[in-house]
TORZAKOL-102816 format. One record per residue: x, y, z of N, C-alpha, C, O in turn; residue in one letter. Coordinates in steps of 0.001 Angstrom, whole numbers, padded with zeros to 6 digits, always signed. Layout:
XYZXYZXYZXYZa
...
This chain:
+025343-061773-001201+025210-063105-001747+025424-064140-000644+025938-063904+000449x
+025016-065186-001024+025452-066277-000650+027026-066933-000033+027961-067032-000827x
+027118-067158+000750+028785-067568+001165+028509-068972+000508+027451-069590+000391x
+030238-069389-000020+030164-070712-000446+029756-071740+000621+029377-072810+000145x
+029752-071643+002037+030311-072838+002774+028360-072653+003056+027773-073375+003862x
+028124-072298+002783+026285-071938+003052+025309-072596+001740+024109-072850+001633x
+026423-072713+000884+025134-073173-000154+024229-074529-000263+023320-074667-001080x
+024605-075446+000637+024099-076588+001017+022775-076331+001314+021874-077112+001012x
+022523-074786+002161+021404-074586+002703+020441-074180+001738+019284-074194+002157x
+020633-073763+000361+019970-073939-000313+019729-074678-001987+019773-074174-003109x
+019528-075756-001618+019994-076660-002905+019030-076067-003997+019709-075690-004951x
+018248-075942-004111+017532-075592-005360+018120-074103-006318+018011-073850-007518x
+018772-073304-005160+020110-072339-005799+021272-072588-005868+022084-071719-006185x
+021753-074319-005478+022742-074576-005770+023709-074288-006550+024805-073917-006132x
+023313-074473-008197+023863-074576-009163+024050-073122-009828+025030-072581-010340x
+022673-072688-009610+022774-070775-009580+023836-070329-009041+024680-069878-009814x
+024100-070315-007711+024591-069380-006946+026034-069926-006998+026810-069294-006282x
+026701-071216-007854+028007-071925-008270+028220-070893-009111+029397-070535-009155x
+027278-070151-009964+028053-069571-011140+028007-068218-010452+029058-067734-010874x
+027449-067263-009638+027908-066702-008689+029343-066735-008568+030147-065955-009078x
+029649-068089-007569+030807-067697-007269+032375-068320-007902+033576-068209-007659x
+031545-068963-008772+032781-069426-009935+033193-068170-010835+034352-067775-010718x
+032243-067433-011827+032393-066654-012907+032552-065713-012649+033643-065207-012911x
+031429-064890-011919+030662-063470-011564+031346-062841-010313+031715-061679-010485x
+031610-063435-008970+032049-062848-008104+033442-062242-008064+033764-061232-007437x
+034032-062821-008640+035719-062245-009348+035318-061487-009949+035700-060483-009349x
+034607-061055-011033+034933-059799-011661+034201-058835-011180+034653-057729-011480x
+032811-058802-010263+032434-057702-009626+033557-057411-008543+034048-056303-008757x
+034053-057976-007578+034973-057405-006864+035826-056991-007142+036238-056071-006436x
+036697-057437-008440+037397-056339-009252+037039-054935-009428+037573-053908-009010x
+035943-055152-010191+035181-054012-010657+035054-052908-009412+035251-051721-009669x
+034684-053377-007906+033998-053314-006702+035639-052251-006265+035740-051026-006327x
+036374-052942-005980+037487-052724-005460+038018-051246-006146+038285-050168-005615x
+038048-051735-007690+038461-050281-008304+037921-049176-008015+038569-048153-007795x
+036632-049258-007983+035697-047999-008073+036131-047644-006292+036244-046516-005813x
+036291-048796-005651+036569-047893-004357+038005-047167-004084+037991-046086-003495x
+039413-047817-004555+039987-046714-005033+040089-045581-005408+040703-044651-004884x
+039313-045618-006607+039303-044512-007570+038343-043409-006835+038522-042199-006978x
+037546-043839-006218+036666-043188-005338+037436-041976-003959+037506-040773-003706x
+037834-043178-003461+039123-042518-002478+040105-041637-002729+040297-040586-002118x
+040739-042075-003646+041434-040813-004841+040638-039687-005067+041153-038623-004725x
+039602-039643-005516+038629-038368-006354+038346-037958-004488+038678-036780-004353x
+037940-038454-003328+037833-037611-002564+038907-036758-002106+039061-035541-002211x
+039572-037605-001609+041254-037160-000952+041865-035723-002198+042401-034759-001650x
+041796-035707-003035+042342-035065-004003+041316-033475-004297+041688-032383-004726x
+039910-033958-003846+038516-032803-003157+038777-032093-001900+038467-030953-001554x
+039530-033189-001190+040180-032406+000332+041044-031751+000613+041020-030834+001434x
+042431-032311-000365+043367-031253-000217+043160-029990-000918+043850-029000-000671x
+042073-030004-001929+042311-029036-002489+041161-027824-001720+041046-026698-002206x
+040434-028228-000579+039357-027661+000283+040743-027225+001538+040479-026213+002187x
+041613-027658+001754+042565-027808+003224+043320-026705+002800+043448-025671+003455x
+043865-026945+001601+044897-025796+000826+044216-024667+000663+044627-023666+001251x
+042859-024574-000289+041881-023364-000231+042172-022286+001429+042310-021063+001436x
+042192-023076+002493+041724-022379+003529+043459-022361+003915+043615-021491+004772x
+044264-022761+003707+045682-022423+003928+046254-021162+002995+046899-020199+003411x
+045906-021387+001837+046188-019891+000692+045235-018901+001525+045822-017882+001890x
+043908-018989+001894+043295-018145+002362+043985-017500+004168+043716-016451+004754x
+044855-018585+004561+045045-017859+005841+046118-017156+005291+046258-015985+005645x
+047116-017775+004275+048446-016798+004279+048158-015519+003206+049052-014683+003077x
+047103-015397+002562+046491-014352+001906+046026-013479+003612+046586-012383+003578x
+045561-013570+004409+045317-013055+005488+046156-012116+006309+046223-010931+006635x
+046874-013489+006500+048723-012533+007202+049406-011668+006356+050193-010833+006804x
+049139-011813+005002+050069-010661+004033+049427-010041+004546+050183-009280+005150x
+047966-009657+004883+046989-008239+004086+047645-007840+005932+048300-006798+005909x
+047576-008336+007059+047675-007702+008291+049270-007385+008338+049487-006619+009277x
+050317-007685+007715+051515-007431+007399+051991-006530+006435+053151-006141+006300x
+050552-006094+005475+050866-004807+004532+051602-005148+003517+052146-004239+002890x
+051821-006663+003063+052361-007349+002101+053842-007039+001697+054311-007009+000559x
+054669-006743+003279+055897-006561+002973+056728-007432+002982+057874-007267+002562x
+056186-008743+003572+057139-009738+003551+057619-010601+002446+057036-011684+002499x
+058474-010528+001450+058803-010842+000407+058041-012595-000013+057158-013021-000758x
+059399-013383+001364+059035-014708+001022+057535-015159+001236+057056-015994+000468x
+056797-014631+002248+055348-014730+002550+054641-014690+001252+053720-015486+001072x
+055037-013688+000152+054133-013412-000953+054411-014266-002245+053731-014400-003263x
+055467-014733-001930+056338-015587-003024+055664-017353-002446+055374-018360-003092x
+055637-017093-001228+054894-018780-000888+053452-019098-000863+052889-020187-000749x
+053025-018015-000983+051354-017543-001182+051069-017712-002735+050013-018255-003061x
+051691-017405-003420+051262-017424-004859+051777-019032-005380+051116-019908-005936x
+053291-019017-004939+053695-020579-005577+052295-021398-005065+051514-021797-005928x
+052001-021642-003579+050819-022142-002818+049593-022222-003982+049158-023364-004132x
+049102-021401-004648+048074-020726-005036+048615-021481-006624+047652-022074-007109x
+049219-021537-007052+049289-022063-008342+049226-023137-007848+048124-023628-008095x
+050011-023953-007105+049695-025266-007140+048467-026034-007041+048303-027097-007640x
+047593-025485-006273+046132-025117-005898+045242-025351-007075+044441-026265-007273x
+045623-024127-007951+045299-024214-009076+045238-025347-010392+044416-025536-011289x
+046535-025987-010021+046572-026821-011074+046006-028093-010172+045795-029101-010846x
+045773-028187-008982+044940-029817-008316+043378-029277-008985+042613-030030-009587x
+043140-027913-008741+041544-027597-009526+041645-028007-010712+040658-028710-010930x
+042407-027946-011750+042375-028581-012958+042514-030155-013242+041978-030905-014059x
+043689-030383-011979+043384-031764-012220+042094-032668-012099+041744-033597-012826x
+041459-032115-010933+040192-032876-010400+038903-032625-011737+038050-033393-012182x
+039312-030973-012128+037825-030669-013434+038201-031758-014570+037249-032249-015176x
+039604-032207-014936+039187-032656-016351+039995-033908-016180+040222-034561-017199x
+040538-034403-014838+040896-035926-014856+039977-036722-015037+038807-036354-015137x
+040341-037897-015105+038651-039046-015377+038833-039851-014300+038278-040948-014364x
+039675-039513-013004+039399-040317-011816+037783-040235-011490+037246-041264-011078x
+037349-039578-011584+035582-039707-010822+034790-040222-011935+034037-041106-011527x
+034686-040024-013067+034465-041241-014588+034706-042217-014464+033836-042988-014870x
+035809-042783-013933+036391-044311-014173+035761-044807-012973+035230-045887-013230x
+035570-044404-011543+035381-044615-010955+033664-044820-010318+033262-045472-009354x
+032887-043926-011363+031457-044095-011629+031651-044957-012535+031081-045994-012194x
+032084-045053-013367+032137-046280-014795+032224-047554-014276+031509-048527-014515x
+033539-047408-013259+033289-049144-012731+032697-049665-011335+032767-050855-011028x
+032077-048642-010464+030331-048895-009596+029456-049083-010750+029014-050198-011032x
+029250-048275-011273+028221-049032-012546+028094-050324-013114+027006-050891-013212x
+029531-050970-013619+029426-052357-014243+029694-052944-013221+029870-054140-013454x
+029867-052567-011713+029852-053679-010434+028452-054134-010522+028096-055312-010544x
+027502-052837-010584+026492-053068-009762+025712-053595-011078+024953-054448-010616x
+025531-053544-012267+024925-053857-013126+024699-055817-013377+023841-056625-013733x
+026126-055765-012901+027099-057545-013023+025793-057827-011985+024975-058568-012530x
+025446-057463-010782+024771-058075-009774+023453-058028-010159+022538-058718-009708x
+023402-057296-010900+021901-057037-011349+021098-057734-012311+019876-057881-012326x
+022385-058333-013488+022377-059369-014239+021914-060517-013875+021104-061161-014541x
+022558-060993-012401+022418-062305-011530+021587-062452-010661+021363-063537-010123x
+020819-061045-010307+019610-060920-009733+018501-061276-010929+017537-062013-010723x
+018779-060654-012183+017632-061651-013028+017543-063116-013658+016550-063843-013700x
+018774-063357-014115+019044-064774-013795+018584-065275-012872+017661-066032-013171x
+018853-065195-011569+018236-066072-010566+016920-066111-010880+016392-067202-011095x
+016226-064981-010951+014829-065073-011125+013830-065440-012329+012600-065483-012364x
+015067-065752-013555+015053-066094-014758+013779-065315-015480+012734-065793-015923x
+014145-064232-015448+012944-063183-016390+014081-062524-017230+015302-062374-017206x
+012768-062154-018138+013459-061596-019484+013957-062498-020101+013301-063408-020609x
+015354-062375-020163+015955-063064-021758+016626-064561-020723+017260-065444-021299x
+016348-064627-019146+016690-065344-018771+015490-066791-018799+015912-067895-018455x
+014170-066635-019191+013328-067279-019464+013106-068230-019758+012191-068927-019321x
+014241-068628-020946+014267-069370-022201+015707-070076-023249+016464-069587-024087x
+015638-070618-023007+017045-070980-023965+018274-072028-022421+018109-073094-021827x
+019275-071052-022382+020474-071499-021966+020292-070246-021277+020044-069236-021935x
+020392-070202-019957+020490-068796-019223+021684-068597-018797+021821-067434-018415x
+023025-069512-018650+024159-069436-018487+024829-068535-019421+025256-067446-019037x
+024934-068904-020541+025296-068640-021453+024454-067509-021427+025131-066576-020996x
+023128-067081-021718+023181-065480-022037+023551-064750-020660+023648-063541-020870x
+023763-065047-019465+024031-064630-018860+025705-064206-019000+025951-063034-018716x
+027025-065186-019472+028230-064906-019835+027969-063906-020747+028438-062827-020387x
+027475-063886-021643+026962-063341-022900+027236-061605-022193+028213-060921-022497x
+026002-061104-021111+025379-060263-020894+026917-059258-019814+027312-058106-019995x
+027403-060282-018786+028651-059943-018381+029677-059062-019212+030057-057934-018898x
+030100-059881-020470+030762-059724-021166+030570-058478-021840+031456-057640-022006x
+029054-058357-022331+029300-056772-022138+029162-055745-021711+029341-054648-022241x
+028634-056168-020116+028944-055139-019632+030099-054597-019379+030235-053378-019274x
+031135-055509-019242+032766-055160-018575+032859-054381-020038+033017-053161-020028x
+032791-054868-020895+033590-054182-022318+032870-052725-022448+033503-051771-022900x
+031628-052612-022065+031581-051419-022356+032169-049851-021901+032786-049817-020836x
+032009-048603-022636+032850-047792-022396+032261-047038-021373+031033-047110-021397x
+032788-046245-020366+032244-045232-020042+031418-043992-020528+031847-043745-021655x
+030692-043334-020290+030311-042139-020688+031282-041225-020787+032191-041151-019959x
+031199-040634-021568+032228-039030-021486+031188-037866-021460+031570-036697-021407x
């Protein structure tokens, strides 16, 4: 978009690109910000559980060349290995990567809204385009994610 201190340069989007950055730009960067969180989370949480994979797999290694006599080795291999287990469960049925597609979606949708507004097609055509444009915001934020 447009920077505020730039909009002089185009007056005929003046008033457009005000509601840009009065209404619209706060709540996509909300929106913007979360999903990159939540994003970062759902990877980081893909990595340890790829870092650990190959750590259970080395100390699964050293038992088998040790003949699996070393007590605590087999006792830290399995605790290892459950824990493992339950980050795989967390990542299959948490809704960090849902919430986090859910709100790139209503970022990018919000912009997409204001990309037709500007260009005033569709339902932006006719009437009050502000207003169906608040209108159109409004539900996108409210709506739910997919499950």
């Amino acid at each position: 978009m447009v920077r505020a201190e730039q909009l002089a340069e185009y007056p005929a989007l003046t008033v457009d690109l005000a509601v840009w950055h009065e209404q619209l730009e706060p709540r996509f960067r909300r929106l913007d910000h979360s999903a990159q969180i939540l994003q970062n989370k759902f990877w980081r949480r893909n990595v340890a559980l790829i870092i650990g994979s190959l750590v259970a797999t080395s100390l699964g290694a050293v038992l088998t060349a040790v003949g699996g006599k070393v007590g605590w080795l087999v006792v830290t291999q399995v605790a290892f290995t459950a824990l493992l287990a339950q980050l795989a469960v967390l990542i299959r049925f948490g809704r960090v990567r849902q919430k986090y597609l859910t709100d790139r979606l209503k970022a990018e949708s919000i912009k997409s809204e204001f990309y037709l507004f500007l260009a005033r097609v569709g339902d932006y055509g006719a009437g009050d385009p502000v207003t169906k444009l608040q209108q159109q915001v409004r539900e996108i934020e409210e709506a739910e994610g997919a499950t």
